[in-house]
C-alpha positions in Angstrom: 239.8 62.0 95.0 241.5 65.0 96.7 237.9 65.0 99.1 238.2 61.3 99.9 241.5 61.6 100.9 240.7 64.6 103.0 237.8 62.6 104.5 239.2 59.3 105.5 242.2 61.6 106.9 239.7 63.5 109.2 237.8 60.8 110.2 240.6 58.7 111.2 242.6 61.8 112.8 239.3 62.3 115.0 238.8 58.8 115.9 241.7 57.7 117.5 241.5 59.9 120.8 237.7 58.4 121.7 239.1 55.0 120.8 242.3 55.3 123.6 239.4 56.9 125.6 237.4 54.0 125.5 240.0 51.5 125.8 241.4 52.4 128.8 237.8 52.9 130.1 237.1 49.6 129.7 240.3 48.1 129.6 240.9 46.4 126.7 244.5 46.9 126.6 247.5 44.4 125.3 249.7 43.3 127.9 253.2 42.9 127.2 254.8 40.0 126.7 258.3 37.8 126.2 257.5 38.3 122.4 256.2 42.2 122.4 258.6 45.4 122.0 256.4 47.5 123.9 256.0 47.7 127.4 253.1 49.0 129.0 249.5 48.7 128.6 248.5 50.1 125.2 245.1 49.5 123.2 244.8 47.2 119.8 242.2 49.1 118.3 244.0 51.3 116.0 242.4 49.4 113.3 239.0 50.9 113.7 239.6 54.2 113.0 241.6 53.3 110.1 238.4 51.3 108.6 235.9 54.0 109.9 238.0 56.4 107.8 238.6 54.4 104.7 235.1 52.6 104.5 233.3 55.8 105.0 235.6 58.1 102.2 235.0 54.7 100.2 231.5 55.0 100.0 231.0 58.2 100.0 233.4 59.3 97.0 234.6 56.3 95.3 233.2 54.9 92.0 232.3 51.1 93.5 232.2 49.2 90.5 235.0 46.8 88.9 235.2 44.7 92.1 235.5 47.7 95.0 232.1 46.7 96.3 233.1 43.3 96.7 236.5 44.3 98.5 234.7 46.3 100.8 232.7 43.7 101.7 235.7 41.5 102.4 237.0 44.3 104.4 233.9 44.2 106.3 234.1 40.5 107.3 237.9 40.9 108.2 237.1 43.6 110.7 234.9 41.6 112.8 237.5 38.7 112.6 240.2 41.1 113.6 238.1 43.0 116.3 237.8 40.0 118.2 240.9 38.8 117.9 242.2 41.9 119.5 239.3 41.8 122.1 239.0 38.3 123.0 241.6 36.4 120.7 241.2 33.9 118.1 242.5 30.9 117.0 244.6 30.9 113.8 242.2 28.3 111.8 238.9 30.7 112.5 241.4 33.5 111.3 242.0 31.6 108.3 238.3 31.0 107.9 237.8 34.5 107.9 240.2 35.0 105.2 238.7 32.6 103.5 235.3 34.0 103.0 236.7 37.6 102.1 239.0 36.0 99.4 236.0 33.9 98.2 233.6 37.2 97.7 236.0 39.1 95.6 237.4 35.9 93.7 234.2 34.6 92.6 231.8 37.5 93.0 233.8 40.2 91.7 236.0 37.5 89.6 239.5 39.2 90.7 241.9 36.9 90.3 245.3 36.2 88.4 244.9 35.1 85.1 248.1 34.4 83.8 251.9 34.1 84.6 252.7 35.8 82.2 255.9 33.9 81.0 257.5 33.0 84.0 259.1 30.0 84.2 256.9 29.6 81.0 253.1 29.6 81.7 251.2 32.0 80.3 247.4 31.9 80.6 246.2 29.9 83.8 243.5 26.8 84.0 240.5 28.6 86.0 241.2 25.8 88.5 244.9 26.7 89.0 243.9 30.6 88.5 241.4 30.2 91.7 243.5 28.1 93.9 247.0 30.7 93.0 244.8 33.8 93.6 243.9 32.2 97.1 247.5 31.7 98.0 248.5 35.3 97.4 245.6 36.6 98.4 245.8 35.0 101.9 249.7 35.4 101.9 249.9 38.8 101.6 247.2 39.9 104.3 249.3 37.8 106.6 252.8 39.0 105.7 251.1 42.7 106.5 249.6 41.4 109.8 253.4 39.6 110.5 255.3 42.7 109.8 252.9 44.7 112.2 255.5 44.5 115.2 257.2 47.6 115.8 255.3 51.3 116.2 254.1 52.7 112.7 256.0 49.7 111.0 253.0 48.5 109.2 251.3 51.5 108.3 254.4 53.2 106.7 255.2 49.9 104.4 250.9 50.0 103.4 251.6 53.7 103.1 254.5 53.0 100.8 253.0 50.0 98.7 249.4 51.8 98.5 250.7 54.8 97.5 252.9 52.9 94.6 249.9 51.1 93.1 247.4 54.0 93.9 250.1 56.3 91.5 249.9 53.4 88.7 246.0 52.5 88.7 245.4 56.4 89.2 248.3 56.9 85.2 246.8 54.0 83.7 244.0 52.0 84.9 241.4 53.8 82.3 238.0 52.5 83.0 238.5 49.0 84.6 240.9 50.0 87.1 241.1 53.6 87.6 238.4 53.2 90.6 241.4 51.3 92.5 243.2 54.7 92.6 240.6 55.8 95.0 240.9 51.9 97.2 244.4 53.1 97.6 244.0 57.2 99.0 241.0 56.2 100.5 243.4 53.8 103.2 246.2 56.1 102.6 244.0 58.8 105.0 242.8 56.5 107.0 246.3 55.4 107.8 247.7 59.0 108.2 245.2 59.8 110.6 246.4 57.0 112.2 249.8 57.1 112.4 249.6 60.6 113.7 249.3 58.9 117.1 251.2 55.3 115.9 254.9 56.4 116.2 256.8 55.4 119.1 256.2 55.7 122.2 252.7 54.8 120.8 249.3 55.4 122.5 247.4 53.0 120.4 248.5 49.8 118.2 247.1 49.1 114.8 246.0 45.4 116.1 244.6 42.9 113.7 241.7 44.5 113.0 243.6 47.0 111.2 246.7 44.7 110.0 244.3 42.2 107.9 242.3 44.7 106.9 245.3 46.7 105.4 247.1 43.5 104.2 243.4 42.0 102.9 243.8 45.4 100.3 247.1 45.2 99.3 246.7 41.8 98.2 243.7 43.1 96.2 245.8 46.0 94.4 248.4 43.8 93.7 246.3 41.6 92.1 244.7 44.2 89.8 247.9 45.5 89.0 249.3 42.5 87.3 246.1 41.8 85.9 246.2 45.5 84.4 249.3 44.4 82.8 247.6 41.8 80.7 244.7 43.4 79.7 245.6 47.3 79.7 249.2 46.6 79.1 250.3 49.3 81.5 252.7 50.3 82.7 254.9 47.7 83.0 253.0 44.9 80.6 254.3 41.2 80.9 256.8 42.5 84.0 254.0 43.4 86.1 254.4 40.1 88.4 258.1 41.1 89.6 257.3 44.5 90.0 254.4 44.2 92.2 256.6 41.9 94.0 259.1 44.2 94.2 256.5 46.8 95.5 255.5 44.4 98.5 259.5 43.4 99.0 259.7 43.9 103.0 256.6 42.3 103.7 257.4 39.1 101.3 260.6 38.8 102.4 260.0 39.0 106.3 257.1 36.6 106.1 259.2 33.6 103.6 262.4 34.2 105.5 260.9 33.7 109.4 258.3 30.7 107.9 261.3 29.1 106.9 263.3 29.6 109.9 260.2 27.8 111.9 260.0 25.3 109.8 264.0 24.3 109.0 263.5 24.4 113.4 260.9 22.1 113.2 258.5 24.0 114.4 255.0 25.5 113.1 255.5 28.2 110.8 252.8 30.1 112.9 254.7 29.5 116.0 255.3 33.3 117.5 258.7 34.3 118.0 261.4 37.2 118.1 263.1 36.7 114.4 261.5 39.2 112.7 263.5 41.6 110.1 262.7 44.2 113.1 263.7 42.2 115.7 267.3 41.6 114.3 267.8 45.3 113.2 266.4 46.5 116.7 269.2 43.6 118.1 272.3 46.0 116.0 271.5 48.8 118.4 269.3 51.1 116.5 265.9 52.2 117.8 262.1 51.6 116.8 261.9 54.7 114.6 265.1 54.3 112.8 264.1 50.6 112.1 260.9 51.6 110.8 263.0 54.1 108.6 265.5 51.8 107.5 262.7 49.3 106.4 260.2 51.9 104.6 263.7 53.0 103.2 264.1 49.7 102.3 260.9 49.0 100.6 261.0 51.9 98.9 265.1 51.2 97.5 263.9 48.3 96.0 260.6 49.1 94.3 262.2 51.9 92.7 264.7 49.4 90.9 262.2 46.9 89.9 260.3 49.5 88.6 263.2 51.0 86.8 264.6 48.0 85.4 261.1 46.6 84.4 262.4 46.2 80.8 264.5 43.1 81.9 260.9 40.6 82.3 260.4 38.9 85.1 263.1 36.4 85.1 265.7 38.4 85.9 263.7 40.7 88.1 262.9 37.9 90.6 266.4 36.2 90.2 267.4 39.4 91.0 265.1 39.6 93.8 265.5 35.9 95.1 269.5 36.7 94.9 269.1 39.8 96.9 267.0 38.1 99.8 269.5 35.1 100.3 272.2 37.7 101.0 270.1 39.6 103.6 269.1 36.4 105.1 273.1 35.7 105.2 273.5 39.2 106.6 270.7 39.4 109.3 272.1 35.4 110.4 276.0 35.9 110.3 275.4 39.4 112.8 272.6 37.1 114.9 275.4 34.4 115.2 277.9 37.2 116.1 275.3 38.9 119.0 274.6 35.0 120.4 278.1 34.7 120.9 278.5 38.4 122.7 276.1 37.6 125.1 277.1 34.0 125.7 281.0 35.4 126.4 279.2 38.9 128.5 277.5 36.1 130.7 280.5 33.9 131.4 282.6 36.5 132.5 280.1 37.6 134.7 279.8 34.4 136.5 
C-alpha cells in the first residue's frame, strides 16, 4: 500500500511540469472570465497527471477485484469526457451521458449499489428497481458536487484529500475481504492528488479541470457507496449509521452543490446555470483570501465529519436532522452577510456619484 502511494505520488509529482509545458506550447489554456477567480491564462489539465498517477499505482499494486476493475473502467470513460471538455468543451447532456455509462459499468457489472436505507425514515432493504435508480442519483450527484466545488486553487483536491483519506482509514480497519481493496482506491488518488497539488495552490500554474474533478468526484461517490454498504453486510464501523456519516464525510461538497441548485432554481433559473454563489465565492466576498478559504472549508469538512463520526451512536435520524439543521443556519449565515455586502456596495456607489 505504502508502494502505491509512493507511486501515484511520483508519477503525478513528475507529470505536471511536461503537462504546463505542453499546454502553453500548444495553448490550451483557460481564459478568464466574469465567473472565474483566476486571472491569467493557466492550463485545465491538472487532471491527467492525477489519473496517470492513480490508474497506474492502481494497477500495478492494487488487488482489482470486488468492483475496482469496474471503477477503473468508469474512471477511464470519465477521462475522455472530461479531457475534451477542458480542450474543446462539452455540453452538459453529453457530460451526463458520460456519467451515465461509468455509473452503469460499476452498478450492473460490478453490482455496487445501495441496498438498503437502513431505517431512515423507515425503509430498510430497497426494491432492485428503487436500489438502481437511488444508486444513480448519488452516484451522478456526488461526481458533480466535486466537479461544482472545483473553483478556487487546491479547493477540490484538499476536500477529495480529506474525504478519501476518511473512507480509505475505514475500508483499510474494517473492510476484511470485500472491501479492504478500496483502501488502496483511496491512497492510490490520495498520491495522485498530492503530486498534484504540489503545484495547485494559489497562485496556481495548472487547474485540476474536469478531467480531474469527475474523475475524483466519479470515486468518491464509489467509496461512499461501499462504505454504507459495508455497514450492512460487515457491520463496521458504524453499522446502521453508516448513511449519515458518510454524508457527514462528503458535508462541503453536499452542501455547496444543494444550497446553489436551490438558489437557481427558487431564481428561476436552471440549476446548471453558472454563477458566483458558491460557498467560496461568499467567503472570498468577507475579505479573506483563496488559501484561507480553502482552509476554512477543508477545516470545515473535516469539523463536521469528526462529529458525525463521534456521535454515530445517535442513528441516522438525528445525525441528518442534525446535519439538515446545521446547513439551514449556514445558508442564513452566508445570505444575511451577502444581503449586508449588496447593500455596502450599493451605498459605496451612490456616494460616489
Amino acid at each position: 500500500m505504502g508502494l502505491s502511494w509512493m507511486w501515484a505520488l511520483l508519477v503525478s509529482l513528475f507529470a505536471v511540469p511536461s503537462i504546463i509545458y505542453i499546454a502553453h506550447l500548444k495553448n490550451m489554456l483557460d481564459t478568464p472570465n466574469g465567473r472565474t477567480v483566476h486571472q491569467s491564462l493557466t492550463p485545465r489539465l491538472g487532471g491527467v497527471a492525477v489519473f496517470a498517477g492513480f490508474m497506474s499505482a492502481l494497477t500495478i499494486f492494487a488487488p482489482l477485484q470486488n468492483g475496482a476493475k469496474e471503477l477503473l473502467a468508469g474512471c477511464i470513460i470519465l477521462f475522455f469526457v472530461g479531457l475534451k471538455d477542458d480542450l474543446v468543451g462539452m455540453s452538459v447532456s453529453k457530460k451526463f451521458v458520460g456519467q451515465l455509462l461509468a455509473t452503469g459499468i460499476v452498478m450492473v457489472m460490478a453490482d455496487v449499489r445501495i441496498t438498503s436505507f437502513q431505517g431512515i425514515l423507515g425503509v430498510g432493504v430497497l426494491p432492485i428497481g428503487v436500489s438502481y435508480a437511488f444508486t444513480l442519483g448519488v452516484i451522478v450527484g456526488i461526481t458533480n458536487a466535486i466537479n461544482l466545488i472545483d473553483g478556487l486553487d487546491g479547493l477540490a483536491g484538499t476536500i477529495v484529500l480529506i474525504v478519501c483519506g476518511t473512507f480509505g482509514y475505514y475500508f483499510y480497519a474494517y473492510g476484511g475481504p470485500d472491501y479492504s481493496n478500496f483502501a488502496y482506491v483511496a491512497i492510490c488518488l490520495i498520491g495522485g492528488l498530492l503530486g498534484f497539488l504540489r503545484y495547485n495552490f494559489h497562485r496556481a500554474p495548472i487547474f485540476m479541470g474536469d478531467t480531474g474533478s469527475l474523475v475524483c468526484g466519479f470515486i468518491v461517490s464509489v467509496l461512499a457507496i461501499q462504505f454504507i454498504e459495508m455497514g450492512v453486510r460487515v457491520g463496521q464501523p458504524f453499522g446502521s449509521s453508516a448513511p449519515s456519516v458518510a454524508v457527514g464525510i462528503l458535508f462541503v461538497p453536499l452542501f455547496d452543490t444543494i444550497r446553489v441548485f436551490s438558489l437557481r432554481m427558487l431564481a428561476g433559473r436552471s440549476p446548471f446555470s453558472p454563477d458566483k454563489n458558491h460557498i467560496h465565492h461568499r467567503i472570498l466576498a468577507m475579505g479573506f483570501s483563496q488559501i484561507s478559504t480553502v482552509l476554512l472549508l477543508g477545516l470545515l469538512n473535516v469539523l463536521v465529519a469528526m462529529l458525525v463520526i463521534r456521535f454515530a451512536y445517535f442513528g441516522n435520524t438525528i445525525l441528518i436532522v442534525a446535519l439538515v439543521i446545521f446547513s439551514a443556519l449556514l445558508s442564513v449565515f452566508f445570505g444575511v452577510y451577502q444581503s449586508r455586502i449588496s447593500r455596502r456596495q450599493l451605498m459605496a456607489s451612490e456616494n460616489a456619484q
